[in-house]
N, C-alpha and C positions, 0 to 999 in steps of 0.2 A: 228801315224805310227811307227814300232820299228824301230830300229835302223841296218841296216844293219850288219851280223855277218862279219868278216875275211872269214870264208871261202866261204861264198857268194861272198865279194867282188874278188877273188880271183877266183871263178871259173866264175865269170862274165866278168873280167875280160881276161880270157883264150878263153872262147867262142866267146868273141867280135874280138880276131884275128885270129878267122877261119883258114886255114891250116897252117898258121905260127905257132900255137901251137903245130905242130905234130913233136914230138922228142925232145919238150922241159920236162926237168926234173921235175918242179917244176909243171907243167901244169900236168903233170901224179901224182905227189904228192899228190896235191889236189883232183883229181878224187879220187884217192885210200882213201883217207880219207874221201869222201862224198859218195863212194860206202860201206865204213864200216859202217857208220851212218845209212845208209839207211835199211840192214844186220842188224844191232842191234837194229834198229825200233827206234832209237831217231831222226829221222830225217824223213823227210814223203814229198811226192810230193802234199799230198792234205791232210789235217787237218782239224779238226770241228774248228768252231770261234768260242768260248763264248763271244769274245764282239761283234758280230755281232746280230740282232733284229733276234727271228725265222722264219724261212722261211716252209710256206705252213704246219704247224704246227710241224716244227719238227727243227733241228739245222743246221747252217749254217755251209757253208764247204769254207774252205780256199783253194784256188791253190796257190801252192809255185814254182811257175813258174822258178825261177834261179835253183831250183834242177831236173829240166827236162830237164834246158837246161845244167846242167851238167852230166846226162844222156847221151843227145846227145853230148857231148864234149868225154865221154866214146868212144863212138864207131869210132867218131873222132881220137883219140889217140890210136886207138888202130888195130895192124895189126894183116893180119891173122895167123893165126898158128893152127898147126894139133895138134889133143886133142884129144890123144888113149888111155884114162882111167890112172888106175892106174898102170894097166899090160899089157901093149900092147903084150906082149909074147902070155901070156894067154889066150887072148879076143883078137886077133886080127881085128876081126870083129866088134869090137866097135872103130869104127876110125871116127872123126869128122872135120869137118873144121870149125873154129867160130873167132871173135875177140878175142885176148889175152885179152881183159879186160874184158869179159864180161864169163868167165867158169861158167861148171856147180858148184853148190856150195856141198860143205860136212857137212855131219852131225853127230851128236856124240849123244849116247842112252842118256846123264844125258841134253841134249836139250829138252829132252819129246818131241819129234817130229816124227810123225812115217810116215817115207817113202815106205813104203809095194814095195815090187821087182817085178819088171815087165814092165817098161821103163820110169816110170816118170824122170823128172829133174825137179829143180829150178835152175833157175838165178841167177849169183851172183848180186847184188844186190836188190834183194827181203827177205821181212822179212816172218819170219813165227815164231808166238808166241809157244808158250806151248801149249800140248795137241793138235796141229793141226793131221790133220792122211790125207795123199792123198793115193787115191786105185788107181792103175796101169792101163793103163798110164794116166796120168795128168801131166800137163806145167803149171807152174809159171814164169812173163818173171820181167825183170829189172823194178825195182822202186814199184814194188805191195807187198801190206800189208795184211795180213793175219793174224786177232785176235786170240785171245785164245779161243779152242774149238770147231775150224771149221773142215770142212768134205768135200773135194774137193774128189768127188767120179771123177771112171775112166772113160777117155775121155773130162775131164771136160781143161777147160781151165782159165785160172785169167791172164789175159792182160798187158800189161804195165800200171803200176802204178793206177793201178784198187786197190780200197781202200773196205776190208772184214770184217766185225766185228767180234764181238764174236759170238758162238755156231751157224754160218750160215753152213747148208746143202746145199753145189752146187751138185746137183746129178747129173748121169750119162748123160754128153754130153751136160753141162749148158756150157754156152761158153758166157763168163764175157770180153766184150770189152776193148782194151786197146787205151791207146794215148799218143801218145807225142809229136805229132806235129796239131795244133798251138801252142804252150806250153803254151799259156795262157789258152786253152780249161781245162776242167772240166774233170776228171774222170769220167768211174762209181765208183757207191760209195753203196755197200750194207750194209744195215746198221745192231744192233748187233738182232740173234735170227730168221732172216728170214728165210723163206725154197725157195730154186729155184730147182725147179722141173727136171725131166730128157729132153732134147734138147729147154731147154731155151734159148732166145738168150738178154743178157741186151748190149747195145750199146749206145756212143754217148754221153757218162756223163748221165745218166740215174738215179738220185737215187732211189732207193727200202729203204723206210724206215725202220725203226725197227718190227720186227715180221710178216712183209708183208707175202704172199703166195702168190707164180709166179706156178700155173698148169702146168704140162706138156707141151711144147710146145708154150710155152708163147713168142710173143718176143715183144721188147719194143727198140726204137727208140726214136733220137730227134722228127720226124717229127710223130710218129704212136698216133693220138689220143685216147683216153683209156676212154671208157663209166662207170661209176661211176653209176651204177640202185640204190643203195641205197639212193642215194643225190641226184640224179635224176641231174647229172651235167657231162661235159666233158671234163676231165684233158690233157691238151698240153703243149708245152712248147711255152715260148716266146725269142723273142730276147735274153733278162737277164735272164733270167730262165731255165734252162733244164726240160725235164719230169720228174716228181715225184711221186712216186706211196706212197699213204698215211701208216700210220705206220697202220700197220693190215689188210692189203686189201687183200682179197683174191682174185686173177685174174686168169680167164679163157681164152684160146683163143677161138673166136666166130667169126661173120662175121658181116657187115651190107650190104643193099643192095643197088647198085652203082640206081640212081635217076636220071641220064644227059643218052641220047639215044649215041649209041645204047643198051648201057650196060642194061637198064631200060627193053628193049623191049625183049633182048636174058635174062631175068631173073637171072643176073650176080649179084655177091655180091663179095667184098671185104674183107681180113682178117683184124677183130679190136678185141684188148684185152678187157676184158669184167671183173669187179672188180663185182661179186655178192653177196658178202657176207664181216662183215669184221668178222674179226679172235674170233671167241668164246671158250668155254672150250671143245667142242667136237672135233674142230678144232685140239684144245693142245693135247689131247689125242692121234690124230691120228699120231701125230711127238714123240711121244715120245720112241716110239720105238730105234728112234736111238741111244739113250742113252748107249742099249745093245751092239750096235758094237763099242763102243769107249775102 
């Protein structure tokens, strides 16, 4: 097990004495320097394990449970205060009320980062690599990571400390759950090259492995079990496990139909995700389009 860093111990320390910490200097120091980290994408609420065994054929994921609870030590420390842009003269009408710790973040053209005008925000503390492009409006909120070459189309949402690979498309109205309390709970965690369709919903620590396809209207739940026709098998999650959707699955939403009266007798069915295919080269073809609006 490693060794604990300084600023872990430090903001572990600050969190364990709950509102005594609030107005102390040094408790706000450390925030500030584990919301930089987080911003600069060297620091992460949830992490692939390489010395962890793979899990459900794909890589395991670490929670870094003390940088969610300094997260929450953030909004702890942090009062409110009015946030009227950079011109309130101007733009009167853009007036906000939010924690001092937590503003919208700025961004500068040699980031390769492209915020298209129309009401998006990021979070300060949210990373977003190179090449990322969000279309208006989209929300990014504290502690969520966003790889290099993703597509957070408008309406979409990336959650608290929801973890994004590379070249993933959230398309219009994919709404990517966040968490940060238990703090030892799991993100979602998509992983790099998948496509999530338009009014997706991933929740619940949910992984989507690498190159998955979520349909239209897909949602996915700790509790939503997910019929696998290929393999003829039905993927859940367990106590230790969250739901995993396998690297290439193509998932549809579909139904099954409810078996227990009266549901059986009024001919009721249930909504269940439905993986019918996994990901082939006609598949690749049909995503590649995106390429063009980047």
């Amino acid at each position: 097990m490693s060794t604990p860093s300084s600023l872990e111990q430090t903001i572990e320390q600050f969190f364990a004495e709950g509102p005594a910490a609030i107005g102390n200097k040094d408790a706000l120091k450390a925030f500030h320097q584990l919301r930089d980290a987080l911003e600069a994408g060297t620091l992460r609420s949830a992490e692939p394990d390489p010395t962890a065994p793979l899990v459900a054929g794909g890589q395991a994921w670490r929670v870094n449970a003390w940088v969610k609870r300094g997260i929450l030590l953030g909004f702890r420390l942090g009062a409110l205060e009015s946030m009227n842009g950079s011109n309130p003269v101007a733009h009167p009408a853009l007036s906000f009320v939010d924690k001092a710790t937590y503003p919208a973040r700025q961004f500068k053209p040699e980031q390769g980062i492209r915020i298209v005008p129309g009401g998006s925000s990021v979070r300060a503390g949210a990373f977003l690599a190179k090449g990322v492009v969000m279309m208006p409006p989209a929300y990014v909120n504290v502690g969520a990571f966003v790889d290099e070459g993703t597509m957070i189309d408008s309406h979409a949402l990336v959650g608290s400390c929801a973890q994004i690979g590379k070249r993933v498309h959230l398309s219009a109205s994919a709404q990517i759950g966040g968490v940060l309390e238990p703090v030892n709970a799991s993100p979602v965690i998509i992983e790099d090259d998948a496509l999530i369709g338009g009014n997706t919903g991933v929740y619940e620590g949910t992984i989507v492995r690498a190159r998955a396809v979520l349909a239209a209207g897909v949602i996915l739940t700790r509790g939503t079990p997910v019929y696998d026709l290929p393999n003829n098998t039905i993927l859940k999650a367990t106590p230790d496990q969250p739901l995993i959707i396998p690297a290439g699955a193509v998932v549809v939403p579909g139904s099954r139909a409810i078996t227990t009266e009266p549901g059986r007798s009024l001919g009721l069915s249930v909504y269940t995700p439905i993986i019918v295919k996994y990901r082939d080269e006609k598949t690749d073809l049909s995503t590649t389009l995106e390429d063009l609006l980047r």
